[in-house]
Every structure is written in C-alpha cells, then in structure tokens.
C-alpha positions in Angstrom: -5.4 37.0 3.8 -2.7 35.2 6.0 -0.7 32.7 5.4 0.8 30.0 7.5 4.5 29.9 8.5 6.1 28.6 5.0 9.5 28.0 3.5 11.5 27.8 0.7 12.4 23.9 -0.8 15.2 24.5 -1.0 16.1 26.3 2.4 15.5 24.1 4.8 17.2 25.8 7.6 14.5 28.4 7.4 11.6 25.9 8.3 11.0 27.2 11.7 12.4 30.4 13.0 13.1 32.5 10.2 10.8 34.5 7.7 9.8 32.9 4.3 12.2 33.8 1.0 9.3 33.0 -1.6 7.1 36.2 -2.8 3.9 34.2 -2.1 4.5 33.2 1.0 4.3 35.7 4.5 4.6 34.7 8.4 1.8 34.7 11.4 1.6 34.2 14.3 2.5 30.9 16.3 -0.7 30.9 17.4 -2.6 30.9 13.8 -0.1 28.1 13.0 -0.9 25.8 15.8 -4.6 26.7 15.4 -4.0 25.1 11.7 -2.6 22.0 13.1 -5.8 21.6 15.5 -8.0 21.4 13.0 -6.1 18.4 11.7 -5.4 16.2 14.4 -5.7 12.2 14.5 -6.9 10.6 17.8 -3.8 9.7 19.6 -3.5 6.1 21.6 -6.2 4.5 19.0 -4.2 1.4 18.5 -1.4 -1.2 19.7 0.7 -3.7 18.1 -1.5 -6.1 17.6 -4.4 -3.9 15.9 -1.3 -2.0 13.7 -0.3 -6.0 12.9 -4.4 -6.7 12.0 -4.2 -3.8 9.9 -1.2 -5.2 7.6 -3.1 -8.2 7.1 -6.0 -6.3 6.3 -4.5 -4.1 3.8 -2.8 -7.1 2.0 -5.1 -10.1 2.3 -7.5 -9.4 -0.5 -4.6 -10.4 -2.3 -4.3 -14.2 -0.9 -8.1 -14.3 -2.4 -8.1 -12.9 -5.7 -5.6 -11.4 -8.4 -2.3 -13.3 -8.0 -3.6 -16.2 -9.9 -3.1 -13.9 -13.0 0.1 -14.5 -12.8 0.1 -18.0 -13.8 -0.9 -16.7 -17.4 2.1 -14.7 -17.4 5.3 -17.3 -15.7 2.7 -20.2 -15.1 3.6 -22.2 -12.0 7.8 -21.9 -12.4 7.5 -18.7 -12.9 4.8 -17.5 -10.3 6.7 -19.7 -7.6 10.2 -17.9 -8.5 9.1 -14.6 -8.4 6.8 -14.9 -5.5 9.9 -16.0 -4.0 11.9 -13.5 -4.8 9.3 -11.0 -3.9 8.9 -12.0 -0.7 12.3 -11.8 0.6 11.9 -8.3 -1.2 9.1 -7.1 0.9 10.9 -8.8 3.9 13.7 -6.8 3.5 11.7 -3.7 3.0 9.9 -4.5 5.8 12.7 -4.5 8.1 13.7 -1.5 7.0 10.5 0.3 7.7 10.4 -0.8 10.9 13.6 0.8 11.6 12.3 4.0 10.1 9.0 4.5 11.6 10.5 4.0 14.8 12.8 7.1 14.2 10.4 8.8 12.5 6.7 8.3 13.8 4.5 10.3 12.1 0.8 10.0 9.7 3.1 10.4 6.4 5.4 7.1 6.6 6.9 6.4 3.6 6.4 10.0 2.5 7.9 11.4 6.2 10.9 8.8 5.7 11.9 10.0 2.3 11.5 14.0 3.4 14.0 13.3 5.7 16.3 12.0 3.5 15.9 13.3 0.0 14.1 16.8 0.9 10.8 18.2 -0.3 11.0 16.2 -4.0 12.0 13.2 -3.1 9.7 13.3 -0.4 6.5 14.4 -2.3 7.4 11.9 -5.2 7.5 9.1 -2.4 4.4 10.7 -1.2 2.6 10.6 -4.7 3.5 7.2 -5.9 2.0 5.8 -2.9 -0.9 7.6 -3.1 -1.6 6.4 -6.9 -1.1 2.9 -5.5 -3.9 2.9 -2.1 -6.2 5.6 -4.2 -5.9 2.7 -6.9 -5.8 -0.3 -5.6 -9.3 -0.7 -3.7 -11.2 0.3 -7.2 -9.0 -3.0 -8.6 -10.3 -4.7 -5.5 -14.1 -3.3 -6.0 -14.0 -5.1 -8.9 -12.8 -8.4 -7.4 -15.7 -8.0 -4.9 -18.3 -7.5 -7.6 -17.3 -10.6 -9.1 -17.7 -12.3 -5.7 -20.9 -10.9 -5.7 -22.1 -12.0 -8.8 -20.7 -15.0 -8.3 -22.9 -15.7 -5.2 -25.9 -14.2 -6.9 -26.3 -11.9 -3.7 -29.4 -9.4 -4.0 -29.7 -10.4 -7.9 -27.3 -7.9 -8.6 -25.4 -8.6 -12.3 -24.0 -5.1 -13.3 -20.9 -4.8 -10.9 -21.6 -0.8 -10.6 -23.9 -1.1 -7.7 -21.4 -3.1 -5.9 -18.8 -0.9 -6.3 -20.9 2.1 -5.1 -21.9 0.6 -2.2 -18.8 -0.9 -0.9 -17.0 3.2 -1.1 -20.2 4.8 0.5 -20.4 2.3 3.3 -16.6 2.0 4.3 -15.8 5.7 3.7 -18.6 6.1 6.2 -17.3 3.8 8.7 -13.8 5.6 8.7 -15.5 9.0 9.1 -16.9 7.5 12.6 -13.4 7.4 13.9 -10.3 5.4 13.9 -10.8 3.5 16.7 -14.3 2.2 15.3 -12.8 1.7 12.1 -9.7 -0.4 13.2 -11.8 -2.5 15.3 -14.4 -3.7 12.4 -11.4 -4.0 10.3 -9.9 -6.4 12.5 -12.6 -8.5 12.7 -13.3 -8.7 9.8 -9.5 -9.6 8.7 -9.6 -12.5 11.7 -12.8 -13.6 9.9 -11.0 -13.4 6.1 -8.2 -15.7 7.8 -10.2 -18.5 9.1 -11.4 -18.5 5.4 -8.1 -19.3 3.9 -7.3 -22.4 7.0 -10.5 -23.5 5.7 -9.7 -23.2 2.2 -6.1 -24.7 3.0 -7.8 -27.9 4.3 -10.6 -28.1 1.9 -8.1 -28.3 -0.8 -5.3 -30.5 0.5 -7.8 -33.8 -0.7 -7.8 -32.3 -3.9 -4.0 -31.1 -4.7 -2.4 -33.1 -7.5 1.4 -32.1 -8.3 0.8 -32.8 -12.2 -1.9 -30.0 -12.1 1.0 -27.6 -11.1 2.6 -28.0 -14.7 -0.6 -28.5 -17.0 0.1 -25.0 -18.9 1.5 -26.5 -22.4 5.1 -24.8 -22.6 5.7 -22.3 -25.5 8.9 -21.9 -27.5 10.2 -18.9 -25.5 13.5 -19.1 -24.3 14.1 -21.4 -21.3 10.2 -23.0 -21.7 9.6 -26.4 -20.1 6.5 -27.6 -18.1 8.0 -25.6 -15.1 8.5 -22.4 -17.1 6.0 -23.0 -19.5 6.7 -19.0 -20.7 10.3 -19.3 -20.6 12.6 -16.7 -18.4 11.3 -14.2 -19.5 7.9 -15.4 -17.7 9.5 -15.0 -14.1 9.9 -11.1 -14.8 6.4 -11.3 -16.1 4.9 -12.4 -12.9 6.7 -10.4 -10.8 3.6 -7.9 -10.5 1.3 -10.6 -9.9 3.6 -11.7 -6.7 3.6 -8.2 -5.4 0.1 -8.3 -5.3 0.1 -11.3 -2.0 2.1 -8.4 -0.1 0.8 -5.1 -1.6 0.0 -2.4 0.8 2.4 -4.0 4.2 4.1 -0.7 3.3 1.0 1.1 5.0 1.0 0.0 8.7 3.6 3.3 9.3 0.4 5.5 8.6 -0.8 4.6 11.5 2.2 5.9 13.8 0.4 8.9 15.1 -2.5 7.1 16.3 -0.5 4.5 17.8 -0.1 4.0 21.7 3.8 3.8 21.5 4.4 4.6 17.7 8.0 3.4 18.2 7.8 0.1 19.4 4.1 -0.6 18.2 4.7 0.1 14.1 7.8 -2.1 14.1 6.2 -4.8 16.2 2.9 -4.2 13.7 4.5 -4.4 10.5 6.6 -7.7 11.0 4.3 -9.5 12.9 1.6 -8.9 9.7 5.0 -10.0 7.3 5.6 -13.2 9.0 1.6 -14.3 8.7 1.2 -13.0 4.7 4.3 -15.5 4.4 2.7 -18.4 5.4 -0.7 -17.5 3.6 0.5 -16.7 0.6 2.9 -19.6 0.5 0.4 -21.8 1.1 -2.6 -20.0 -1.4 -0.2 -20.4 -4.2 0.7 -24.1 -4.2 -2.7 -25.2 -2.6 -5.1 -24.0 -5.2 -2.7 -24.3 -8.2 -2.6 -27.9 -7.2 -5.9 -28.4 -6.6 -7.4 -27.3 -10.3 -4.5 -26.6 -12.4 -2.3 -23.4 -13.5 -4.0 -23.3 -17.2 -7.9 -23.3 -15.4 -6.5 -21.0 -12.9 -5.2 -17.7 -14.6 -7.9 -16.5 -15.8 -10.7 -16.9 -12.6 -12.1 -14.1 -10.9 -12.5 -16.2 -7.8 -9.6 -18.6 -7.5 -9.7 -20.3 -4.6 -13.6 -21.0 -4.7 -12.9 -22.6 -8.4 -10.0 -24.5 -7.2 -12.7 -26.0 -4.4 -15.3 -26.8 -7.5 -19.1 -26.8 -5.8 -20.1 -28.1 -2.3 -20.3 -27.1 1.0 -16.7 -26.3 1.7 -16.4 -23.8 -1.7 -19.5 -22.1 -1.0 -18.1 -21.0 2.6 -15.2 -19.8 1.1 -16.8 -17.9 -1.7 -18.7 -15.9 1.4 -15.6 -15.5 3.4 -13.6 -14.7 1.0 -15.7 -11.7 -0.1 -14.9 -10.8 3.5 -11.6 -11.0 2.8 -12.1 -8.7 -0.3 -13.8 -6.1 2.1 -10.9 -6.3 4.5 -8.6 -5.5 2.2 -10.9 -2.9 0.4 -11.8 -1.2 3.9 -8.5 -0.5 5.3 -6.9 0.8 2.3 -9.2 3.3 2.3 -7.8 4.1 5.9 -4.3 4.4 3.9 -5.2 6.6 1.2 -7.0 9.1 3.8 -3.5 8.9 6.0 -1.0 10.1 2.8 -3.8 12.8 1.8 -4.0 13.6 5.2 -0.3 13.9 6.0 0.6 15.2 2.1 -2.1 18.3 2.8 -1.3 19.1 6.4 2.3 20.2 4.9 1.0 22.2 2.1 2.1 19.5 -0.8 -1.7 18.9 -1.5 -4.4 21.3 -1.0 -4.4 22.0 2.5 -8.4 21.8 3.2 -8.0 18.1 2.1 -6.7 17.6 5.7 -9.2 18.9 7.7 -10.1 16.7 10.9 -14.0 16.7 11.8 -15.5 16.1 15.6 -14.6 12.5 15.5 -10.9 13.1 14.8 -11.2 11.7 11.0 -9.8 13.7 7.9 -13.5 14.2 5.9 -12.1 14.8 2.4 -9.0 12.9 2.4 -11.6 10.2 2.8 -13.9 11.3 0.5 -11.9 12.7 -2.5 -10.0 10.1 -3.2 -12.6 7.8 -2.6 -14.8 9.4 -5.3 -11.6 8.6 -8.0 -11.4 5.2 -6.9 -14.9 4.7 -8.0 -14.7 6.0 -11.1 -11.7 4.0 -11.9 -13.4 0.9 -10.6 -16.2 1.7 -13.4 -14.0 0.3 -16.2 -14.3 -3.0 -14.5 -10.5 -3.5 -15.5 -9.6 -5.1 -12.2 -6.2 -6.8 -14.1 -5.0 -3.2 -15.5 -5.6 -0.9 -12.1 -3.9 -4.2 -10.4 -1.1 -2.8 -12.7 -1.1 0.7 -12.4 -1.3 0.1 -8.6 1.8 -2.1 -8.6 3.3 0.7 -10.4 2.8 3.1 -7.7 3.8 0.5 -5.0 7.3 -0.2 -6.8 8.0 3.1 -7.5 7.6 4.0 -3.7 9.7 0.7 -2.4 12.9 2.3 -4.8 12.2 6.0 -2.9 11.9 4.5 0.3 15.0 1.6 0.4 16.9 4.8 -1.3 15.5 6.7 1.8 17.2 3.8 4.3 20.0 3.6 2.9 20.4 7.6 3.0 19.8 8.0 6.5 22.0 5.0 7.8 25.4 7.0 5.6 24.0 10.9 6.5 22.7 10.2 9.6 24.4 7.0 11.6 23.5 8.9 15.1 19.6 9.3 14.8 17.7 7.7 16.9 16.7 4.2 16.1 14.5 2.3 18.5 14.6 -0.7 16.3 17.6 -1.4 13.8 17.1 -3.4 10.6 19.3 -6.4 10.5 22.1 -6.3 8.1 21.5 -2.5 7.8 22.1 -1.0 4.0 22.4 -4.9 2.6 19.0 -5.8 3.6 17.7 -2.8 2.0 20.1 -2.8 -1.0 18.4 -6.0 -1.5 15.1 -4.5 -1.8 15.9 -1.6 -3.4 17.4 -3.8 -6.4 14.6 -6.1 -6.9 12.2 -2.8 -6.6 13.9 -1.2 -9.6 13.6 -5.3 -11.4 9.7 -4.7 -10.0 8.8 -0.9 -11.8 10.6 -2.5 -14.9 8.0 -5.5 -14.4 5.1 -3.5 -14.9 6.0 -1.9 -17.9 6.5 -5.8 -19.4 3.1 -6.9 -18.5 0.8 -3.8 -19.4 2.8 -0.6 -20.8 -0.5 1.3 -21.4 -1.2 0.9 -17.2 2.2 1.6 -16.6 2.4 4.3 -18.3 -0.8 6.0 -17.4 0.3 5.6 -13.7 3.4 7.7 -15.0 1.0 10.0 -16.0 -0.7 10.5 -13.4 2.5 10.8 -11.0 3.9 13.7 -13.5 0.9 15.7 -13.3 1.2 15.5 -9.5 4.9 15.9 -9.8 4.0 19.4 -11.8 1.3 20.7 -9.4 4.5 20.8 -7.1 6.8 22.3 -8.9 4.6 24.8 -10.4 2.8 25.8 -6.9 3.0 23.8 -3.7 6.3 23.6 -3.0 5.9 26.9 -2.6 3.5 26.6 0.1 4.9 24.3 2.4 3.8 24.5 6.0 6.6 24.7 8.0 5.4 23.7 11.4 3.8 20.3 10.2 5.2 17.8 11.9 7.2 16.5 8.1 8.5 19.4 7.9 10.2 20.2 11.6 11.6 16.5 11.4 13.6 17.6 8.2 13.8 21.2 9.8 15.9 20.0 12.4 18.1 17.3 10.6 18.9 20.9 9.1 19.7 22.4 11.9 21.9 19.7 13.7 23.9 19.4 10.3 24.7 23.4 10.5 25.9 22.5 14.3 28.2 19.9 13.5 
C-alpha cells in the first residue's frame, strides 16, 4: 500500500521535494499525489462578494433571533449592553484582521490555513479543532432554538423537539451535497428573507419600547449592583458569551476562499460588508426588544423577539420569519463545518477519506459525519449549554488566530497582502486581549460546558500527536503555503 507524499512536523523544509523522515510514511509519485487532490476539489468561481457577505449574515443571524437574550440573566441590561459593546469592537477588529489574511492566504482551511502558516502544524491543527468544535456545535444549539419555534407555532402538531431536529440535518445536509452554488443561493435567500424579519420586528416594537423596562431586573448585592448592573461587575464578564453569540461564526466567510471568483479581494470585501450589517442588527435587537417587554421577562424566552411583540399580527410574522432566520443560520454552518473537515482531512490532520469530493464537487462525509454529532448533541435539548461549549470553541480560535496576525505581520512583513488591516498588530492585539477575557468568560458561566469543550479539543489534540501529524500530506494546498514560507526563510 502507498502512501501520499508526507512529512515530518517538525521539518517543514521537507514538505515538497524531499523524501519523508517518519518510519510510517514513504513517497509516490506526483501523479498519485495530484490524483489524491482531484478527488477533493471544491467548485471554483461559485461565489462573489456579495454571496461570501450573505453568507456571514447567514452564519451569524440566528443569533439576532434567539440565544443572546440569555444574557440579560447573567449582566441584565448594563451588563449585556457593555459587553455587547465590547464584543463588537472585538469581532471588528478580528474581522479586519481576517480580511487581511485570507487575502494572503486564500484557501478552504481559513483560520486553520492562517495559523499553519504562522505557528506550524500544532498551532495550526489546534486552530483547526477549536473551530471545528464550535460550527459542529453550534447548529445542534440552533436545532434546538428551531424546535422551540416550532412548537411555538404549533407547525405539523409536532411537541417532542426530536423530529425537528432530525429533519432540519437531513434536509440541509442534502441541500449542500447538491453543490455549493445551489446551496449558497438558497442560503442567501433565505438570509434576505431572515432580515426583512428583524426591520419588521424593529418597527413592530418601537410603539412598544419603554426605557424603564430596560432596568426592571431587581439589583442583587453583588459588587457594583444598581438597576443598570443589576448583577454587579462581575455580571459584564458574565454576559460576555451571550454577546459573542450576535457575531458567532463571521470568522467562517474565509472557508469559502476557494470557491470564491477572486478569493483575494472577494473574502475581505465579504467578511466586512456582513460585520458592518450584524452591527446595526444586533445593536438594534438588543435595545428594541429589551425595551419592549423588559430584561427580567426576557432572559429566559426561547423566542425573544416574538414575546417582546406579545400576540397579533405583527408577532406572528415574526415568529415565521424568524424560524427562517433560525434555518439560515442553521443551514450555512453546516456549509462551515464541511469546509474545516474538508480542508483539516485533505492535509492528513483528520482522516483523509473525510474529504472526499463527489460528482457535484461537495465533500460527502465532511457533511455528513459531523452532521450526525450535531444531532445527537442537539438530543439533550440543552440549547443554553452547547451555546457555551460553542462559544468556547469560537474564543479559543479568535486567541490562535489574532496570535496568527500578529505572527505574520513581525516574521513575515513582506508577504503579500492584498488588503492590510488598519492599525496592523493594535487592531488585533485588541482582539486578541478581549479573546483571552472571552475563553475565561465561559468557564464563569457554565464550567461543566466549558470544560467538556476542553475535552473534546484534547482528545483531538491527542489523535494528532499520537498519529496524524505523522501523516501530513504534503502537497495539500496548507501545507505548500507553509512549505514555502520554509523555503524563502532558508533563502534569506
């Protein structure tokens, strides 16, 4: 049995031309190698800045519909508002820096690719994995959201949420396997569709906001508790996971770089034209409907904005279109998850027949696999914990990749950068400090999620040191982007 062109971690400079120095590991030809790599191609040209910016809303809007208001139990109004704030120039930062490295680096892995480049084969598999936890994660926390929206509309007299969640994975992992282009497409219309809901919602509720219902949660005797900060201080750091969630996933739109038309101007246009619209919707989510019903009747509801509406015409719309919303988000984080399997398996981190393309250019079980986990995590119904253990994977990957940034600008000033991040290392450093205030966060609001997503990344942080990284494949496209930072450095 052959095996594909491999290397050692820890040699990159033998990535492409030389033969492998692990005992497991033996040449072949080029031609095996790029015979591998055809059998795991993405359609090229699938999508342009505008689809790649659809598909950031799309990934994050779920959010603006249901799980932030959880926070309000946590900070209550005060503390929600700060540490939305603060999250928001985080991911805006983050963002910017993204853009700058997707456009140097345009390939299916993103953050994963970004962080190869810069802190080798571990640091780029533990980017890799935490990101993976978070989108295999966060749509069976979002499956649950949707069967409440079911429920709550008494659609097909469905009360045990199960069905729900089965469906909603069997019909939008089909739709994927069709083909990127299809896929994108339905997304996008179904995210323009999720947004009307919220300018509906925004002036349905503006009759109804009240200031006083802002402060209504009785304060405690924590330290620094008034009506603004009914939970004290202590209650911003609280909420901090419950911000993340209006911009969770925005990280994704890179995954899409090979299947882009012009990956380096499209991602960055993508990415910050989806920031600067999850801005002004969540801004305006969080004040609108807090006002409208009150922090204290908010923080537990499964469907916020449709209680904040109370009954009539105008709440029953929303409680439809926001289930579209739900779906948006649900359906292209499916797309993510697929990409990071897809890209993590092509270079031998995962198993490789995870990336396997079929006819229609769509990688089968990096669909399907982690779509199976997602439902059985969405069968404990624990929407608030997975929302957790998501955010946990999320934060963890925002530290790798601002690290990755700020790596790359110092080692490597002279890459090519189609688009630079304003401010450089400072905008980052920002993100990267309120990233390592965000994986602290989690730990404060549900340990026992926190720390089962640390679980789960140390198992897959132990599959690689005990076998993959011993099986890297040197010709995918990861691994010749850090194969020839390697080799320039041995020029210079």
């Amino acid at each position: 049995m052959t095996h594909l062109p491999c290397r050692h971690p820890d040699r990159p400079e033998a990535a492409v031309s030389t033969p492998p120095t692990t005992p497991s590991s033996t040449t072949t030809s080029t031609g095996a190698a790029d015979d591998y790599l055809a059998k795991r191609q993405l359609r090229k040209g699938a999508a342009g800045w505008v689809l790649l910016a659809g598909l950031g809303v799309s990934y994050v809007i779920s959010g603006d519909y249901s799980g932030w208001n959880f926070g309000l139990g946590q900070g209550g109004f005060g503390g929600l508002l700060i540490a939305g704030v603060l999250i928001a120039a985080m991911y805006t930062a983050m963002v910017l820096g993204m853009a700058e490295l997707s456009s140097a680096l345009p390939t299916a892995g993103g953050g994963y690719t970004f962080a190869r480049r810069a802190l080798g084969p571990w640091g780029g598999f533990a980017t890799g994995t935490a990101i993976l936890i978070e989108y295999a994660i966060a749509p069976a926390a979002i499956a649950t959201f949707i069967g409440a929206y079911v429920e709550s509309l008494g659609l097909f007299g469905i009360t045990d949420g199960w069905w729900v969640y089965l469906a909603a994975y069997v019909l939008f992992v089909g739709v994927h396997l069709m083909g990127v282009g299809e896929a994108l497409k339905v997304m996008f219309v179904i995210t323009a569709i999720a947004v009307v809901g919220l300018v509906i919602f925004a002036v349905a509720a503006v009759p109804l906001f009240d200031a006083a219902n802002l402060t209504d949660i009785t304060p405690t005797d924590a330290a620094g508790a008034s009506p603004f900060l009914p939970y004290g201080y202590l209650g911003i750091w609280a909420a901090v996971p419950f911000a993340i969630w209006f911009f969770l996933a925005i990280e994704g739109v890179p995954l899409g770089a090979e299947e882009a038309r012009d990956p380096a101007k499209d991602v960055p246009r993508g990415i910050i034209a989806a920031m600067a619209v999850l801005l002004v919707t969540g801004a305006a989510v969080l004040v609108l409907a807090t006002g409208a019903i009150g922090a204290s009747a908010l923080s537990e509801s499964g469907n916020p904005l449709v209680e904040a509406l109370g009954t009539g015409t105008m709440a029953t719309v929303v409680n439809y279109i926001g289930l579209a919303g739900l779906v948006a988000s649900f359906f292209s984080i499916i797309y993510a998850y697929s990409r990071q399997t897809f890209a993590l398996s092509r270079a031998g981190y995962l198993p490789r027949v995870l990336s396997l393309t079929n006819g229609r250019k769509a990688p089968t079980l990096a669909l399907v696999v982690p779509g199976v986990i997602g439902f059985l995590l969405s069968l404990t119904g624990q929407g608030a914990v997975l929302l957790n253990m998501a955010v946990f994977g999320a934060a963890l990957s925002y530290v790798l990749m601002m690290v990755s940034h700020i790596v790359l600008r110092r080692r490597e000033p002279d890459m090519p950068r189609p688009y630079r991040t304003p401010g450089g290392v400072a905008t980052t450093g920002f993100a990267l400090v309120v990233a390592v205030i965000s994986v602290i966060a989690t730990f404060l609001v549900d340990s026992v999620a926190a720390l089962c997503a640390l679980g789960a990344f140390a198992l897959f942080m132990a599959y690689f040191a005990l076998y993959s990284r011993h099986h890297l494949v040197a010709r995918a496209p990861d691994e010749e982007f850090a194969a020839l930072a390697a080799a320039e450095d041995e020029l210079r």
